[in-house]
C-alpha positions, 0 to 999 in steps of 0.5 A: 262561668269565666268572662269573656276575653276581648272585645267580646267582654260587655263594656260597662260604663263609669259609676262616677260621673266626668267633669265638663272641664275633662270632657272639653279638654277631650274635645279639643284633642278630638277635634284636631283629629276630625280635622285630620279624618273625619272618620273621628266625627262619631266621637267629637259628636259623643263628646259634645252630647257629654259636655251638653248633658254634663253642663245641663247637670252641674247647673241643675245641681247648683240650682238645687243648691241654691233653692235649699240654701234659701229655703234653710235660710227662710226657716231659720230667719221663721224660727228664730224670729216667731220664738223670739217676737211672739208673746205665744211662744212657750217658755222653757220655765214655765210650767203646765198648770200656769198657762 
């Protein structure tokens, strides 16, 4: 079956998602239509739910960032500081019989 010409062809949306600054740039040119015709209004309010969602996800995603970075931290300041403070440690040298 062959897809369908035109407008009738269901639009998909983008896999990637847009940046905020891209989102904002088109906001701006948006608003100088609205304040031409508000017949553009739809749009400027589509746009400003997408700068909306687009900055509540890129601050997510640094959060998570950075709770991950410090969590890697924290694991590596425990292990490099029980391998080498702790009298329990195993050594690589020694052998099974003598602990």
């Amino acid at each position: 079956m062959t897809p369908l010409p035109g407008p009738l062809q269901q639009k998909t949306r983008p896999t990637q998602s847009v940046d905020p600054a891209r989102i904002e740039a088109a906001l701006v040119k948006v608003a100088v239509l609205v304040a031409e015709d508000p017949a553009f209004a739809p749009v400027f309010e589509r746009l400003e739910a997408e700068l909306a969602a687009a900055v509540k996800k890129e601050e997510r995603l640094s959060d998570a960032q950075r709770r991950a970075r410090t969590l890697l931290a924290q694991k590596a300041i425990r292990a490099t500081s029980s391998a080498t403070c702790s009298s329990d440690a195993p050594l690589p040298y020694r052998s099974r019989s003598s602990r």
